[in-house]
Kinemage of the C-alpha trace (Angstrom):
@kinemage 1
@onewidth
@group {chain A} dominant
@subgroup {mainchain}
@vectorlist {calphas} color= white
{ca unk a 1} P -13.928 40.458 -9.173
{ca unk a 2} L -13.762 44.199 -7.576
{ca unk a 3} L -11.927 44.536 -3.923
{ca unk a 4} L -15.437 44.831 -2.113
{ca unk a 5} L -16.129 41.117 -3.525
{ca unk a 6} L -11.667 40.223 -2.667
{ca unk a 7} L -12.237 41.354 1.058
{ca unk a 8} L -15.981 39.401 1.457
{ca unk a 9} L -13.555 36.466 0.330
{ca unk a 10} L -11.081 36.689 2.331
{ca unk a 11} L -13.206 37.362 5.267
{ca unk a 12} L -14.820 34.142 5.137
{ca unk a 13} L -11.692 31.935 3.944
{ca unk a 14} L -10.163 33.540 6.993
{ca unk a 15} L -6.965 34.311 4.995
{ca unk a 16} L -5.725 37.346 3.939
{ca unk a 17} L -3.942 36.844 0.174
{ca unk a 18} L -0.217 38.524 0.255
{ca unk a 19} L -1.434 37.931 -3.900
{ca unk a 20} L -4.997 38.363 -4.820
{ca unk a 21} L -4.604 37.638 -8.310
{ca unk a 22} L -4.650 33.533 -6.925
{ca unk a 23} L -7.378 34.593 -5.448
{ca unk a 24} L -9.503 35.800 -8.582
{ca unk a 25} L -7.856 32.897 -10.425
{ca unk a 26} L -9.107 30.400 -8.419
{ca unk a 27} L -12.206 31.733 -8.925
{ca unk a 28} L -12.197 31.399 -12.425
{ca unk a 29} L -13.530 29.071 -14.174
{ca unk a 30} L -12.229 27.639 -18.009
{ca unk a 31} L -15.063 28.673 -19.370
{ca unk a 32} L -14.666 32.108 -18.471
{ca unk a 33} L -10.800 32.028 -20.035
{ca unk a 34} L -9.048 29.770 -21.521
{ca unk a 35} L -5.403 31.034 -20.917
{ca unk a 36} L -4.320 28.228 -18.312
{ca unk a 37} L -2.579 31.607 -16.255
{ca unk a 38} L -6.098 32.984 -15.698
{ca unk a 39} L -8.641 30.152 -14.988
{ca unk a 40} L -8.482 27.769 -12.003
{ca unk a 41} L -7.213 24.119 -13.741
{ca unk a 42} L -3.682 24.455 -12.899
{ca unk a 43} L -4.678 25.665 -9.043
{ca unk a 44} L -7.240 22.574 -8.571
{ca unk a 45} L -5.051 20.004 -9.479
{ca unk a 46} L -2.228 21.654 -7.069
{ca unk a 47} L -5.205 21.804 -4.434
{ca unk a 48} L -6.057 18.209 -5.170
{ca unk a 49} L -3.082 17.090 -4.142
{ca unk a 50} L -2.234 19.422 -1.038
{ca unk a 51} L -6.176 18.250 0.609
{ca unk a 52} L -4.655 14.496 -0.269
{ca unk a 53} L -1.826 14.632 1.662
{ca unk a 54} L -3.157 17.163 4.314
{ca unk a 55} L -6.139 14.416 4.690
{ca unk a 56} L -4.116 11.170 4.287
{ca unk a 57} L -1.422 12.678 6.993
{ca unk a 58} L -4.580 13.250 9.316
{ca unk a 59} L -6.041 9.837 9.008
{ca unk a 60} L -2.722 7.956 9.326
{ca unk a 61} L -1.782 9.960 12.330
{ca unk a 62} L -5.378 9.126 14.278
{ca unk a 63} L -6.000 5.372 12.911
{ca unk a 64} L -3.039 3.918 13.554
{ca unk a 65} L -4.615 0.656 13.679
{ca unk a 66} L -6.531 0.633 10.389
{ca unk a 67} L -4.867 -1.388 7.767
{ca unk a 68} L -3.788 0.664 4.504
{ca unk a 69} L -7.503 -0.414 2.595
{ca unk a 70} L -9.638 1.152 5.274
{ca unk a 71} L -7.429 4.091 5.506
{ca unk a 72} L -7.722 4.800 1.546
{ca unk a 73} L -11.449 4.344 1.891
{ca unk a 74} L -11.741 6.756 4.344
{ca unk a 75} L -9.609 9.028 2.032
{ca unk a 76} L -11.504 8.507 -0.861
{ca unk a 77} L -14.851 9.423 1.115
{ca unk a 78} L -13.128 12.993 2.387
{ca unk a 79} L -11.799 14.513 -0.787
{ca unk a 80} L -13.751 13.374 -3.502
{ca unk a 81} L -15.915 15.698 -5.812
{ca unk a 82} L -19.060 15.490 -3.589
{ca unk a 83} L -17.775 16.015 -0.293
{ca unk a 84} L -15.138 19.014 -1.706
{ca unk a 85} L -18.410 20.805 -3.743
{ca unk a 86} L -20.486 20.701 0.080
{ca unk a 87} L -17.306 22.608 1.165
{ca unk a 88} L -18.111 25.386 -1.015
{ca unk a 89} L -22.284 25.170 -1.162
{ca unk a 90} L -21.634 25.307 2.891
{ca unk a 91} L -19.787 28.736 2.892
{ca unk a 92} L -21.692 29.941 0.095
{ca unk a 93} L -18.814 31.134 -2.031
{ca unk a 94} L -20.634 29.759 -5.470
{ca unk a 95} L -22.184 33.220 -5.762
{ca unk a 96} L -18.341 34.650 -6.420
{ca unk a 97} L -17.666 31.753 -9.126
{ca unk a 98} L -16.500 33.367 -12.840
{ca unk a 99} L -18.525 31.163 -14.915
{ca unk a 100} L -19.770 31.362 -18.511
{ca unk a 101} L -23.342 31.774 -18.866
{ca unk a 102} L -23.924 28.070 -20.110
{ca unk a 103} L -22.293 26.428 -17.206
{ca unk a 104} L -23.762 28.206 -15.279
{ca unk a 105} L -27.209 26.576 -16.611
{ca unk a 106} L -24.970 23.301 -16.094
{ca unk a 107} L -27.206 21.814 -13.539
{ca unk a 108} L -25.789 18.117 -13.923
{ca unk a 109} L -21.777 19.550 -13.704
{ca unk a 110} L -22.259 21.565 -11.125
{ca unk a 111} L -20.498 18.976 -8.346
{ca unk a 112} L -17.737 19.032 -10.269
{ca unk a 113} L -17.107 22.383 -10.858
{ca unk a 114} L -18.110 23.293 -7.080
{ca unk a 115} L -15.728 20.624 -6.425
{ca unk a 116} L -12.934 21.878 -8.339
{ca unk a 117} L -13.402 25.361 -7.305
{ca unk a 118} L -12.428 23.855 -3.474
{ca unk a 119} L -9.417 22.640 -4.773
{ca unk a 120} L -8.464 25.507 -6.694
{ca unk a 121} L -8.903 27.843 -3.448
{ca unk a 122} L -6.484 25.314 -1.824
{ca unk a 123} L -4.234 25.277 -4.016
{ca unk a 124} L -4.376 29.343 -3.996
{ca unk a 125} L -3.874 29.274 -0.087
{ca unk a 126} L -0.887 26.627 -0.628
{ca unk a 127} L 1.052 29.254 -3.368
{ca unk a 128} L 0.091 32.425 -1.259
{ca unk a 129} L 0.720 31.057 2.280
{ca unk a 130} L 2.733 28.004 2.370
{ca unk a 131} L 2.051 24.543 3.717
{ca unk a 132} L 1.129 24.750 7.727
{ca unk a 133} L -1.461 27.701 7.151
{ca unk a 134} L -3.274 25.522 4.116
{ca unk a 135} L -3.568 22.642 6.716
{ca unk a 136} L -4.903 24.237 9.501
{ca unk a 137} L -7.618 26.004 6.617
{ca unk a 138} L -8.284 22.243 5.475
{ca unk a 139} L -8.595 20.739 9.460
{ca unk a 140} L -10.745 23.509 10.291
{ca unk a 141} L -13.357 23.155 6.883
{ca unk a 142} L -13.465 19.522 7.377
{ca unk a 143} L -13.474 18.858 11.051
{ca unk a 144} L -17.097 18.075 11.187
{ca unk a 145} L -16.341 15.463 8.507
{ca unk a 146} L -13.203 14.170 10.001
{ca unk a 147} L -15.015 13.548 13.239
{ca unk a 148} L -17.252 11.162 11.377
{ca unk a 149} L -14.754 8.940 9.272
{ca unk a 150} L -15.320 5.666 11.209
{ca unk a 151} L -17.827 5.296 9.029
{ca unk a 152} L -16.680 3.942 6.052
{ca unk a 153} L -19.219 4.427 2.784
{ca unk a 154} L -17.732 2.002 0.192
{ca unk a 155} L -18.793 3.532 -3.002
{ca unk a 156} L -20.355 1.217 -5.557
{ca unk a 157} L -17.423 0.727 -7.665
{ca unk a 158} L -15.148 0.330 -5.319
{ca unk a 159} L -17.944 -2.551 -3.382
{ca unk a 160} L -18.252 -4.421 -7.068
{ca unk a 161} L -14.189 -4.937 -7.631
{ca unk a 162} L -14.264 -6.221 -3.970
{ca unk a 163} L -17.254 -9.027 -4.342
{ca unk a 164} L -15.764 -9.332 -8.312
{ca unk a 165} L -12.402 -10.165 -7.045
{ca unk a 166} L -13.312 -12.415 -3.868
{ca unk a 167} L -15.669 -13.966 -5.702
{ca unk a 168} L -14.009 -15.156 -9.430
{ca unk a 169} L -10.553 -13.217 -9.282
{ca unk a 170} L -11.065 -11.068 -11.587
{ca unk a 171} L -11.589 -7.235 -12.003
{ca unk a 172} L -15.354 -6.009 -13.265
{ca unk a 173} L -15.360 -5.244 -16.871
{ca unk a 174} L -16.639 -1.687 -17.795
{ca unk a 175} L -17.227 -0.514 -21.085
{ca unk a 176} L -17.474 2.497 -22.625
{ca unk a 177} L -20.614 2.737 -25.000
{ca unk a 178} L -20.844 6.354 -26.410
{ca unk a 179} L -20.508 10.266 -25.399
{ca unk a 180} L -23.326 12.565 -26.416
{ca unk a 181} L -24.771 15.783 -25.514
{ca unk a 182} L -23.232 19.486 -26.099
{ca unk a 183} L -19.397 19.753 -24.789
{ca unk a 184} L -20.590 21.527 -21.793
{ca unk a 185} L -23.420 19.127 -20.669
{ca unk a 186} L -22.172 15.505 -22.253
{ca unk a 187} L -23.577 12.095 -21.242
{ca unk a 188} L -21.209 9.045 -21.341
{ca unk a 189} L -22.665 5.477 -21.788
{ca unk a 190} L -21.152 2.695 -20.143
{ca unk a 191} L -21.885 -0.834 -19.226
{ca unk a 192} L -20.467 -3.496 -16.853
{ca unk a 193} L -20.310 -7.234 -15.830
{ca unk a 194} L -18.640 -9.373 -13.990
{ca unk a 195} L -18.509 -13.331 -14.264
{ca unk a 196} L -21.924 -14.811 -14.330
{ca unk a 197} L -23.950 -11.578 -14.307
{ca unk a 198} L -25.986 -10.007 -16.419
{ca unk a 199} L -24.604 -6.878 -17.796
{ca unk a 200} L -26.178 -3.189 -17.230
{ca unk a 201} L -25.347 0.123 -18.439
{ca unk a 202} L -25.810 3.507 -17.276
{ca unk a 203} L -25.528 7.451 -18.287
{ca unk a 204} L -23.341 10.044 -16.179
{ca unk a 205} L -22.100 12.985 -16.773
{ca unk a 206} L -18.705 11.793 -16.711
{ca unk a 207} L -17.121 7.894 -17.788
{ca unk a 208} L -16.506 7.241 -13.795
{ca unk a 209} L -19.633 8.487 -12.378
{ca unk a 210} L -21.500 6.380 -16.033
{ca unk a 211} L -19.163 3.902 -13.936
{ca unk a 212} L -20.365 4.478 -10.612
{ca unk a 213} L -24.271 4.305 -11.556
{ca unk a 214} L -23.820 1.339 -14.161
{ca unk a 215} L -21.763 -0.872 -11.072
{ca unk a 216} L -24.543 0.307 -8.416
{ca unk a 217} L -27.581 -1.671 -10.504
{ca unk a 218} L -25.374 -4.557 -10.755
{ca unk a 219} L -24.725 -4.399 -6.969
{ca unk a 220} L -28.662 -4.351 -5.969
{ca unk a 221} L -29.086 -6.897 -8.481
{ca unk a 222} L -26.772 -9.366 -7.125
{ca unk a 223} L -27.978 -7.858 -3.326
{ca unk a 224} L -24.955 -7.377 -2.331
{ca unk a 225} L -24.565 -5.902 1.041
């Protein structure tokens, strides 16, 4: 990353690094380096945890009547994967991303890594500027979204373990079939039931999202809303 490319970034983070270094680190993906000093993986799961607690501090301080259930739904639907790779695809900063040449033909990882690159800049701001300025860069990126969180999107497996639980008091069981596919593009197999149902599987390109698409064809199945 050259200082033309440093100062583009920082212009449109709004944040001048005291270290640039996090900067080009963040940037980096593990497939570019595997020295954990260099790539991103140690800044994305600090990030992870700073847009938790930035987010979770925001939506207990403006719902104070939501009950603790509805608050971590809310949560859920602000900082997961999805919403965090928009983030990025929104400022267009995937164009600065260090990636190998196969990931980069990684069509079916690209949320996550788009996802974890938003965390990873987070966690960059968080080292380089502290606590206050990192929350004010999270309010401002996701004020659109935090305008909209009284609507709650339950995601699939989250809706299943509800009806599961209400329904025969006990917990959907998930399991895990196989893992195929080249390390950088693999495909996980899993299937799941609950009491009474039939049992369906699905392929992801992760266990939880082979999770998430495996519990959303038992939900239409049983129709529930």
């Amino acid at each position: 990353m050259n200082k033309n490319e440093i100062r583009d970034l920082e212009k449109i983070l709004g944040v001048k690094f005291s270290n640039q270094n996090l900067l080009k680190q963040a940037f980096t993906h593990k497939s570019k380096s595997v020295n954990i000093q260099q790539n991103n993986e140690r800044l994305e799961f600090l990030g992870d945890r700073v847009l938790g607690l930035v987010i979770a501090n925001y939506l207990n301080d403006t719902y104070p009547k939501d009950s603790e259930g509805i608050l971590d739904k809310k949560l859920a639907s602000l900082v997961n994967k999805e919403t965090c790779s928009n983030v990025i695809l929104n400022l267009k900063l995937d164009r600065f991303l260090n990636l190998s040449k196969s990931q980069k033909n990684n069509k079916s990882g690209k949320k996550k890594i788009l996802g974890d690159l938003c965390e990873s800049i987070i966690g960059a701001i968080f080292i380089d500027k502290g606590f206050e300025i990192t929350k004010k860069f999270i309010i401002k990126l996701w004020n659109d979204k935090l305008k909209n969180t009284s609507i709650v999107i339950i995601d699939p497996k989250t809706k299943l373990q509800e009806y599961s639980l209400k329904m025969f008091k006990k917990l959907p069981e998930y399991k895990y079939l196989s893992n195929t596919g080249p390390s950088h593009k693999p495909k996980f197999k899993v299937s799941v039931n609950i009491e009474k149902s039939k049992t369906f599987t699905a392929i992801g390109v992760s266990k939880k999202n082979a999770e998430s698409l495996a519990a959303k064809k038992l939900i239409e199945n049983l129709k529930i809303d």
